[in-house]
matplotlib code that plots the C-alpha trace (Angstrom):
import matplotlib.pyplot as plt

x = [23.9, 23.7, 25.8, 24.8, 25.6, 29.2, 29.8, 29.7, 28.0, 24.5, 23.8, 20.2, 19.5, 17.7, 13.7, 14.3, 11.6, 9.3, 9.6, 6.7, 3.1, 2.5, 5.1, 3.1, 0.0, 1.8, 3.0, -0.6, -1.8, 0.6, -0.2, -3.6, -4.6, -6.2, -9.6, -10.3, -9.3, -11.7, -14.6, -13.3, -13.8, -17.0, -18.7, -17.6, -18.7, -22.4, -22.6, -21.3, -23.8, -26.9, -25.9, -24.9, -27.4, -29.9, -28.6, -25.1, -27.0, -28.5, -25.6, -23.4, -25.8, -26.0, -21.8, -21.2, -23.1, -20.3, -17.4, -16.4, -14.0, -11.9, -12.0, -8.7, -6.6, -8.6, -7.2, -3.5, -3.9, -5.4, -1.8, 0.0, -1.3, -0.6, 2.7, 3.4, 3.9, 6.5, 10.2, 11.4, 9.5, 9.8, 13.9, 13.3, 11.6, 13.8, 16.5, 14.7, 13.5, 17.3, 18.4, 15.9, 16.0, 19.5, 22.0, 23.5, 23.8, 20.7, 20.9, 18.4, 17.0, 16.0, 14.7, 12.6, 11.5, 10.5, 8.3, 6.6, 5.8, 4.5, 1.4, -0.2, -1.0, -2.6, -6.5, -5.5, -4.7, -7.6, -9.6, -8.4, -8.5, -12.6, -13.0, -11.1, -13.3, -16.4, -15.5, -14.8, -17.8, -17.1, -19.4, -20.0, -16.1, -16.0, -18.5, -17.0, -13.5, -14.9, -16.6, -14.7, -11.6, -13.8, -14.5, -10.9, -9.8, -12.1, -10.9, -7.5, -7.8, -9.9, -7.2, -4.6, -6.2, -6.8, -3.6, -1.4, 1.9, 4.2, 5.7, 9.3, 10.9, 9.4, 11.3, 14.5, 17.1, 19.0, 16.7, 16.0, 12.5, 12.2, 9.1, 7.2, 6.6, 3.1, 1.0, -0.9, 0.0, 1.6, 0.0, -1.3, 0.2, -2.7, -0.9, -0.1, -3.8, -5.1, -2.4, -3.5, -7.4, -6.8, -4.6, -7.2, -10.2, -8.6, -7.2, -11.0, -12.7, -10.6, -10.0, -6.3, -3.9, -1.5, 1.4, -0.5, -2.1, 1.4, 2.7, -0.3, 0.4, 4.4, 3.2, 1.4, 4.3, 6.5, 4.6, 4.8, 8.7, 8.5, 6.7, 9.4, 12.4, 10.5, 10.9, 7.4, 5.9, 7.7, 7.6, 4.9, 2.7, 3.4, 2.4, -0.3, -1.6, -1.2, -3.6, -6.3, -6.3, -6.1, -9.6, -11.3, -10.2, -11.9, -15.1, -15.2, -14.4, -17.5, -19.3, -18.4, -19.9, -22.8, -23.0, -22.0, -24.5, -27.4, -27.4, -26.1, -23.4, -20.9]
y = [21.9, 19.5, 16.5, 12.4, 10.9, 10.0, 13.8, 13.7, 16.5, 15.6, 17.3, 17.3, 16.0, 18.3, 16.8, 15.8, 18.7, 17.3, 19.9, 21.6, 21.5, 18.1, 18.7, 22.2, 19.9, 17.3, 20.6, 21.9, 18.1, 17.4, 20.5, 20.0, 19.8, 16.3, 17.3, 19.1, 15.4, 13.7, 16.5, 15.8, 12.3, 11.9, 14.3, 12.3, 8.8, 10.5, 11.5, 7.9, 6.6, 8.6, 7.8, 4.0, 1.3, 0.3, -3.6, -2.8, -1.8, -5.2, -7.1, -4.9, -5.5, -9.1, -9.4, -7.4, -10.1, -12.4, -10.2, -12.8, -13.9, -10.5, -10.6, -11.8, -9.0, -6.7, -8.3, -8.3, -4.3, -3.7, -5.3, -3.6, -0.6, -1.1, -2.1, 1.2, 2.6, -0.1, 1.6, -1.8, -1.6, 2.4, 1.4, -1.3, 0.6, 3.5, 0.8, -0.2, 2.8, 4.5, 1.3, 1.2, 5.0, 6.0, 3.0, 2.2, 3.5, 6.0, 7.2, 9.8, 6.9, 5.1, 8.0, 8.8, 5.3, 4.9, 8.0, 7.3, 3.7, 4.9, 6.1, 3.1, 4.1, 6.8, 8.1, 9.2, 6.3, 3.9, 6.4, 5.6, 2.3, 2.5, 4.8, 2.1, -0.5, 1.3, 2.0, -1.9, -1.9, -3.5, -1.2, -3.8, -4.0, -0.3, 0.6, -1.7, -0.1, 3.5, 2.2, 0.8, 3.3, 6.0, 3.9, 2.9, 6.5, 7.4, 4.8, 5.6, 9.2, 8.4, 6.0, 8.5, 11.2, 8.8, 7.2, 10.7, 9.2, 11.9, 11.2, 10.1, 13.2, 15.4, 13.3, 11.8, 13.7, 13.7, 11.4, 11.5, 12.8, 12.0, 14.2, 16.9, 15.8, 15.0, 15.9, 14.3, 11.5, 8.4, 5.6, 3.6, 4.2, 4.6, 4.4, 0.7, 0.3, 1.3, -1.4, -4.3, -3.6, -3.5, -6.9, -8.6, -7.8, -8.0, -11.3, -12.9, -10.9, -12.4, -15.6, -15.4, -18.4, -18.8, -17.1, -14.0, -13.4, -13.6, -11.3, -8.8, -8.6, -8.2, -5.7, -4.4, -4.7, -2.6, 0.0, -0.3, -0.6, 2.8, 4.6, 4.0, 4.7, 8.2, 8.9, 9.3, 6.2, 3.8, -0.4, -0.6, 2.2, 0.2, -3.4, -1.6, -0.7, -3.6, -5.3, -2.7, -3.1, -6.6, -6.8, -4.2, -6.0, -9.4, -7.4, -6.8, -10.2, -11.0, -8.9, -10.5, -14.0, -12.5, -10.3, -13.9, -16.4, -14.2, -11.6, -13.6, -10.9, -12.7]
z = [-2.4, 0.5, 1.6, 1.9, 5.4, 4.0, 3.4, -0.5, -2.2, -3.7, -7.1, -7.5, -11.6, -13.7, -14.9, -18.7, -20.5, -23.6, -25.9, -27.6, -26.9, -25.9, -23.3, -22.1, -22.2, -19.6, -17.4, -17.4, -16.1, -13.8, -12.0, -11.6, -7.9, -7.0, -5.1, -9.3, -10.5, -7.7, -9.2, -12.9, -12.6, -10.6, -13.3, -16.3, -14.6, -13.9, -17.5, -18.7, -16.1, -17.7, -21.7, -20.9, -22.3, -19.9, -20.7, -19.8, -15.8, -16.1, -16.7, -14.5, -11.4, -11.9, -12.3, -9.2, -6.7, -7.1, -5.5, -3.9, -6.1, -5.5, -1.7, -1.8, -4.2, -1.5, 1.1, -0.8, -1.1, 2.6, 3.6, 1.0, 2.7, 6.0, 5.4, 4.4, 8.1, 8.2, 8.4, 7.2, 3.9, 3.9, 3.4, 1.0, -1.4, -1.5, -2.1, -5.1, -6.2, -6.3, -8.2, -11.3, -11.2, -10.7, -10.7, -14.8, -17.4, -18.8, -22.2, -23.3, -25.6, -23.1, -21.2, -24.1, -24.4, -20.8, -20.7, -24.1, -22.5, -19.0, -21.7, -21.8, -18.8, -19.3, -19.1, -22.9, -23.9, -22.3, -24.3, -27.4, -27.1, -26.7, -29.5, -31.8, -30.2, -30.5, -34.4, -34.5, -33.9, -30.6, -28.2, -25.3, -24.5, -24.8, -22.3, -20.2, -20.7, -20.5, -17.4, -15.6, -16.0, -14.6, -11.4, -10.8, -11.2, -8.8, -7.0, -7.0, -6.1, -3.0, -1.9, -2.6, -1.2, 2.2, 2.7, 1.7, 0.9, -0.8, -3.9, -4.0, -5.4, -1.9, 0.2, -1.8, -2.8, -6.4, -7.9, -12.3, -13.1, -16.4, -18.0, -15.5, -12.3, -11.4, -8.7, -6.4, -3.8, -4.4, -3.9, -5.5, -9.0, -11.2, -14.5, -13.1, -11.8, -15.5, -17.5, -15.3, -15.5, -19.2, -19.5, -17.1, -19.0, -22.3, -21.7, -20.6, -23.4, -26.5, -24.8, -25.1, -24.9, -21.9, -23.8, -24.7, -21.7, -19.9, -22.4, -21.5, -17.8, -18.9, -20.9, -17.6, -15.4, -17.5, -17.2, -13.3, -13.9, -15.9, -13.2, -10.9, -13.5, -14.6, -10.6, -9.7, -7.8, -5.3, -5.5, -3.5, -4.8, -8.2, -6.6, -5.0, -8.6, -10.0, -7.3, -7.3, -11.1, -11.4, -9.0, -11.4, -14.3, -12.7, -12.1, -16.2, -16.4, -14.0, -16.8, -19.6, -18.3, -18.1, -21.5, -23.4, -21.2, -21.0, -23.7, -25.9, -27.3, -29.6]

ax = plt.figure().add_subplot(projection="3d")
ax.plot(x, y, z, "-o")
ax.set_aspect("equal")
plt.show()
């Protein structure tokens, strides 16, 4: 047992278990070392690259030579970075990671709700989304999904793996972990990354209304919230996600211009 600076005793808070075997198939995950994801990942996206239509190459060639538009959430999460060998920052987020994750009341509803929401952002999850779309059939907008899930997770875990900021429970003391805790650095969140790609390029691809597509990036951001509350990712790791998946969203958006005007996919 060890004391806080004002000499109170800190009693560290036992991880909430998931019973049963989706909880021994979230143990076996989170333990997975992150150079097998980075293998994992890169193995599925060269198999998705050698079965994907030849069209889909075309249209995702022409789409990428107008990155500009994302230069600027690039930008957003090279500072976002940086920022994190600020002590300033460093103090802020641990201010407002103990106060979503510790401060109130926590029933075990909500505990149970919170970690059944963090899903959406899950690899799971995105993938049974495209199987629904596929079935629709909708195969376009699942490629694209598939796609560009694969890239960001790649993504992530490069930027992970190169930044190599420890997870919130290594360094913080007494904090809930709701659910097993996952390994691997922290930032960026990926589960954030993933809900954001996913509201950007749903929103552009169904043409959604103001209302809707505000309600979609809400839907996003409470996954970010739920990262935080479960204990595993700091604010910024969670802003950081949200960025990196906005700008991959906006590349399937970039896509989609092209699938309409030039392949004339309705």
């Amino acid at each position: 047992m060890k004391n806080n600076q004002d000499g109170d005793e800190i009693k560290p808070i036992s991880e909430i278990e998931i019973p049963g075997v989706c909880g021994r198939l979230m143990h076996w995950i989170s333990h997975i070392r992150p150079i097998v994801w980075l293998v994992v990942t890169a193995v599925a996206l060269a198999v998705f690259v050698i079965v994907m239509p030849q069209s889909m190459w075309y249209v995702l060639w022409k789409g990428m030579r107008a990155q500009k538009y994302l230069m600027f959430l690039l930008a957003v999460l090279s500072l976002i970075a940086i920022s994190l060998i600020w002590s300033t920052g460093q103090r802020i987020d641990v201010w407002f990671f103990m106060f979503v994750n510790k401060r109130g009341q926590h029933p075990p509803w909500l505990d149970w709700v919170m970690l059944g929401y963090t899903q959406i952002g899950s690899g799971i999850f995105a993938y049974s989304v495209a199987l629904v779309l596929f079935l629709r059939p909708m195969h376009m907008l699942a490629y694209e999904l598939i796609f560009g899930n694969l890239t960001l997770w790649l993504m992530v875990e490069l930027l992970k793996v190169l930044i190599n900021r420890t997870r919130p429970y290594s360094k913080l003391e007494g904090i809930r972990i709701i659910g097993h805790r996952e390994g691997g650095r922290s930032f960026p969140s990926g589960h954030t990354s993933q809900a954001f790609f996913m509201a950007s390029l749903f929103a552009h691809y169904f043409s959604t209304g103001v209302l809707v597509t505000i309600l979609l990036y809400i839907v996003a951001a409470l996954v970010g919230v739920t990262r935080i509350y479960v204990g595993m990712h700091y604010p910024r790791d969670v802003l950081g996600g949200a960025v990196l998946g906005t700008a991959w969203g906006l590349v399937g958006v970039i896509l989609n211009s092209y699938i309409f005007s030039e392949l004339g996919i309705h």
